[in-house]
ROVEXSE-747733 format. One line per 4 residues: number of its first residue (from 1); their letters; for each residue x negated, y negated, z negated of C-alpha. Coordinates in pm, 1 decimal. Each point is the difference from the previous one (the first is absolute). Example, Ala and Ser with C-alpha at 12.3 -4.5 7.8 and 13.67 -1.06 7.14 Angstrom:
# ROVEXSE-747733
1) as) -1230.0 450.0 -780.0 | -137.0 -344.0 66.0
***
This chain:
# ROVEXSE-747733
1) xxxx) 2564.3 -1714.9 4157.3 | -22.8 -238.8 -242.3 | -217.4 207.5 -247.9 | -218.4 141.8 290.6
5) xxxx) -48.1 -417.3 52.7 | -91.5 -10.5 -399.0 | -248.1 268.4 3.1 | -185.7 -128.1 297.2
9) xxxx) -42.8 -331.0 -85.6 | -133.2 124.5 -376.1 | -294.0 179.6 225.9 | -37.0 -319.8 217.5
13) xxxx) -97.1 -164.9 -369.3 | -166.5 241.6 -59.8 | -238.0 -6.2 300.3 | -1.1 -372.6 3.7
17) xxxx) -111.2 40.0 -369.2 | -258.8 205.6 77.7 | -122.0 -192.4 327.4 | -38.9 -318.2 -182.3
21) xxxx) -157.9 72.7 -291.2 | -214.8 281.8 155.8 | -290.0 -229.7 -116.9 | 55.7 68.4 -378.9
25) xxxx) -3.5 373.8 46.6 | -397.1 31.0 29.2 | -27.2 -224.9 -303.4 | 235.1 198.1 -212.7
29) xxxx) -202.4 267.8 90.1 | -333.6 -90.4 -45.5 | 114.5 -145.6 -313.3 | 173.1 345.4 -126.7
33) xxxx) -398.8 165.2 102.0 | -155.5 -266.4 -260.5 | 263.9 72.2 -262.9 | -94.2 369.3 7.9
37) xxxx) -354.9 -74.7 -5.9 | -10.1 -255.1 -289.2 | 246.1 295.9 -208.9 | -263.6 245.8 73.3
41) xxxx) -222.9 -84.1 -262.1 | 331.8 -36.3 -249.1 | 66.6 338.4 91.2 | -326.2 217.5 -21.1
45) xxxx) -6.5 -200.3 -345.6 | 301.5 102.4 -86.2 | -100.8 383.1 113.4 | -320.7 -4.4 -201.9
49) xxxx) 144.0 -120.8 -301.4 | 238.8 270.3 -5.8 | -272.9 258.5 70.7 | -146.0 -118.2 -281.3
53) xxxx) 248.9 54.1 -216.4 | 60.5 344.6 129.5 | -335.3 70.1 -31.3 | -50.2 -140.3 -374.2
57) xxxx) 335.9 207.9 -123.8 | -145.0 301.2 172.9 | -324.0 -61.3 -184.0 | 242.0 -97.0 -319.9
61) xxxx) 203.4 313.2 54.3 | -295.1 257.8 -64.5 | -65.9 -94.9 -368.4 | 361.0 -109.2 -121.6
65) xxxx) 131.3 160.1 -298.4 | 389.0 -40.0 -86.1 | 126.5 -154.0 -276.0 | 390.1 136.2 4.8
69) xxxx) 17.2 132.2 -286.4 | -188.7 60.2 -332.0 | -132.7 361.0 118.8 | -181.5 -236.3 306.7
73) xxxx) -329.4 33.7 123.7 | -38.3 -356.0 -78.6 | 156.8 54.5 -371.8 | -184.4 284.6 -49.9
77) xxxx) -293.8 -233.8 121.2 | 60.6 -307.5 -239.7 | 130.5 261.0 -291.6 | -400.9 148.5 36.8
81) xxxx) -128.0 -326.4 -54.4 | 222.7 -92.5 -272.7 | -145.3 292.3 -204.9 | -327.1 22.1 139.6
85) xxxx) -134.2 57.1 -359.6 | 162.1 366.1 -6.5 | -29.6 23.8 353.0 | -115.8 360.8 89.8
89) xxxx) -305.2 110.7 293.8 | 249.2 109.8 206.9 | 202.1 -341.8 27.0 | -352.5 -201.1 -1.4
93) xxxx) -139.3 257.1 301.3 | 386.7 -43.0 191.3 | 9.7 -401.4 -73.1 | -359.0 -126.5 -36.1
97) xxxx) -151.1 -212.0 -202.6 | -28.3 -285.3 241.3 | 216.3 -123.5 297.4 | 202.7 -294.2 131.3
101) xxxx) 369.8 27.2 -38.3 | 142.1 -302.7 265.2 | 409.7 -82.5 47.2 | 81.2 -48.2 356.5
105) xxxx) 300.2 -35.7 182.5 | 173.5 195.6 304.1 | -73.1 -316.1 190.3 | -312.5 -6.5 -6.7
109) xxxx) -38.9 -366.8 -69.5 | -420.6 -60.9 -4.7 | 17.3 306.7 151.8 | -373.1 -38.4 111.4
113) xxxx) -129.2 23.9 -352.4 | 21.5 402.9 13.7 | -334.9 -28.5 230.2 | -172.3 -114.8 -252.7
117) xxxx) 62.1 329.6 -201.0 | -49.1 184.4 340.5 | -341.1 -136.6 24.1 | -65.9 46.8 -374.2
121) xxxx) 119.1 370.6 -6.4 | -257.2 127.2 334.8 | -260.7 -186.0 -56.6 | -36.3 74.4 -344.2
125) xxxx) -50.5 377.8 106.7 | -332.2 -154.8 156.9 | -335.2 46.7 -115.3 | -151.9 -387.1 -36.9
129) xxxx) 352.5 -146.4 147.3 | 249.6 -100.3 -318.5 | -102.3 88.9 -325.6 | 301.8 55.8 -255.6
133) xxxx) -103.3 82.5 -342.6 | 209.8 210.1 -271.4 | 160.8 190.0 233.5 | 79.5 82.0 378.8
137) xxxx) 305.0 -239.8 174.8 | 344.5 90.6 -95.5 | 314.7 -205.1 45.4 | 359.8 36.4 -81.1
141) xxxx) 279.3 -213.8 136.7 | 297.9 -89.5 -85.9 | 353.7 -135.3 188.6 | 172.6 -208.2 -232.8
145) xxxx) 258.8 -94.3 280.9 | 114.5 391.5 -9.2 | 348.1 -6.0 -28.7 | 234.3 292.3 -140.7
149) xxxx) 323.6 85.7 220.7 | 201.1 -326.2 -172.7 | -247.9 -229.5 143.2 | -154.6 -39.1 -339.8
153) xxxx) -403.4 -13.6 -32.3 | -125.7 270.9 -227.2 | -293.8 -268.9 -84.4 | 237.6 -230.2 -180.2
157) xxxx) 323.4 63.9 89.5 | 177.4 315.2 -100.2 | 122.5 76.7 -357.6 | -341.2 118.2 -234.1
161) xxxx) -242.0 -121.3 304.7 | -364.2 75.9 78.5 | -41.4 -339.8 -168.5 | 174.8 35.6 -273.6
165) xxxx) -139.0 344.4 -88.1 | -365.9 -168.3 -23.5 | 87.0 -309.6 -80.7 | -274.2 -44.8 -284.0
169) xxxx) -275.6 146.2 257.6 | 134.9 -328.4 195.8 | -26.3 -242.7 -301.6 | -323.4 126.9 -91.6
173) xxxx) -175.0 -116.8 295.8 | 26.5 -344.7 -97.0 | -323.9 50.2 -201.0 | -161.6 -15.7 284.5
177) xxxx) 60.6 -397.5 82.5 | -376.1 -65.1 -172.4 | -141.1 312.1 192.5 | -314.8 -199.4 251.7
181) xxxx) 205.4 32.0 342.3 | 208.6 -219.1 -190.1 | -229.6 -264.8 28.9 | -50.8 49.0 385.7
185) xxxx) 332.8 56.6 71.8 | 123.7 -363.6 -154.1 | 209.7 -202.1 -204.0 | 279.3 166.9 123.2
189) xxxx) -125.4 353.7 -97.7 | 186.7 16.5 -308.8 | 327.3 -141.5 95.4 | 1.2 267.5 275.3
193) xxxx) -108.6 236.2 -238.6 | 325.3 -49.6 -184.6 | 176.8 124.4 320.7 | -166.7 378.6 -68.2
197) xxxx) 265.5 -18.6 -324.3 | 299.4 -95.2 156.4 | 181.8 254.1 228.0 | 163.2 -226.7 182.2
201) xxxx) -296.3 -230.6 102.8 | -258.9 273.3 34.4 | -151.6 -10.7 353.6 | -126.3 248.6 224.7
205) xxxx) -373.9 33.3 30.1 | -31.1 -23.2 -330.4 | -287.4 240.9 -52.8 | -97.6 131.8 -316.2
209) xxxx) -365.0 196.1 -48.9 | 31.7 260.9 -279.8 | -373.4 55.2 -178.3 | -4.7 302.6 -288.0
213) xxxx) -332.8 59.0 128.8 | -251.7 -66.9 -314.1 | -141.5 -324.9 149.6 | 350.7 -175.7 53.5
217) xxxx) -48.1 -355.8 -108.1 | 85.9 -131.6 -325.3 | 285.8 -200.0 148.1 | 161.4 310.8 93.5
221) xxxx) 325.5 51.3 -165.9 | 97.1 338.4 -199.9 | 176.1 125.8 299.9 | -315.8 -40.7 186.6
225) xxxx) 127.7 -293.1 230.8 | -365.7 -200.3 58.3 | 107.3 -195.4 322.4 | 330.0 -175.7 104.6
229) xxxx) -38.0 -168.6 372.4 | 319.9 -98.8 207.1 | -176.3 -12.0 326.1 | -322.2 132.1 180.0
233) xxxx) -266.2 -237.9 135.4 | -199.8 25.4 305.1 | 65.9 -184.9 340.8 | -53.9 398.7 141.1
237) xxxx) 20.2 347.6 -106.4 | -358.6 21.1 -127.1 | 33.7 -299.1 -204.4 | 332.0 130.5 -136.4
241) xxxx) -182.2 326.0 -63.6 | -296.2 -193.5 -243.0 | 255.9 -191.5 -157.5 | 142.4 323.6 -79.0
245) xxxx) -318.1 196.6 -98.7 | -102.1 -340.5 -219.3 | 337.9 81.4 -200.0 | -59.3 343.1 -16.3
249) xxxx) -376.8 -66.9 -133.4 | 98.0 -271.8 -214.5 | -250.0 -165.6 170.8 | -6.1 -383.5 246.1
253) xxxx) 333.4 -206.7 -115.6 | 68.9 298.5 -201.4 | -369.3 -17.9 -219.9 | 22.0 -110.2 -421.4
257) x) -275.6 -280.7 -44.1
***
């Protein structure tokens, strides 16, 4: 009796409860409708950026070349280019003679500069659209946040890394801190420059464009590395795209006086 007593007056609270604050209800839910509303935007944000990401890596994904080991693509790559002198037609006609190489990362952080190369690679096809000159578009990327299976990065991390194995292609570039872009890019040009020797500072989006071509610029260095950037300009994907064929062209930021 005494517990069937208990139990009902819990329920009479509970109803009283109810009954006499039965005017907060409608505010707790109108106010619950404007906290979903103001998220939205948080949300769809949150969704794009993560479809851009998906859809830079996917972009990334289709010119990558590994770097595990020395018989790599991307050793067999930077080995070509360390010999380029003996270099045969067969390795010029399989690597070219001109190309970006840029080191990204599985996360895709600026992940919206790969529409820049997008833009640069179709419309470069066109007749009177983007002119590239020395060669048609070609890109290689790079992960240098691969990891092997002891959670080590093959960039920098494992034992004899990519890094390591090329390490003197890496010092080299340093030449390049009086190339013109220099000038554009800023004070700060060469101190970031520094980063491109140092495996465990080097950034992603660092972008090399090799030039073997017989009108590379005097700047370029013996591996053929004629401009360092670290990010790609242009408030859209056009922009981004004649930021990129101004590199490629040596031509813009990129011109000698």
């Amino acid at each position: 009796m005494v517990i069937l007593k208990a139990i009902g007056a819990f329920f009479l609270r509970i109803g009283r409860w109810i009954k006499e604050t039965a005017w907060v209800q409608p505010l707790l839910i109108v106010g619950g409708i404007f906290a979903i509303i103001f998220t939205i935007p948080y949300i769809i944000k949150g969704f794009k950026s993560l479809a851009d990401v998906n859809e830079a890596v996917a972009y990334y994904n289709k010119f990558d070349i590994s770097i595990e080991n020395e018989k790599s693509k991307g050793d067999q790559l930077f080995n070509y280019l360390e010999n380029y002198d003996t270099a045969t037609a067969e390795q010029k006609k399989q690597f070219g003679e001109k190309f970006f190489i840029t080191f990204v990362t599985e996360n895709g952080d600026n992940a919206s500069y790969y529409e820049g190369y997008e833009i640069l690679a179709s419309e470069s096809k066109k007749a009177n659209a983007i002119e590239l000159k020395g060669g048609n578009f070609k890109l290689y990327t790079i992960y240098i946040d691969s990891k092997n299976d002891d959670d080590k990065k093959y960039f920098n991390e494992t034992d004899n890394n990519f890094f390591a194995r090329h390490e003197l292609f890496f010092e080299l570039t340093q030449a390049l801190e009086d190339c013109p872009y220099a000038e554009t890019y800023g004070t700060g040009y060469s101190t970031t420059l520094e980063n491109v020797a140092n495996p465990d500072s080097f950034a992603s989006n660092t972008t090399f464009l090799i030039d073997l071509t017989e009108t590379k610029p005097a700047y370029a260095n013996k591996y053929g590395v004629s401009e360092i950037f670290f990010s790609v300009s242009g408030s859209d994907k056009y922009k981004k795209a004649y930021f990129l064929r101004d590199a490629w062209n040596h031509e813009g930021d990129f011109a000698a006086e």
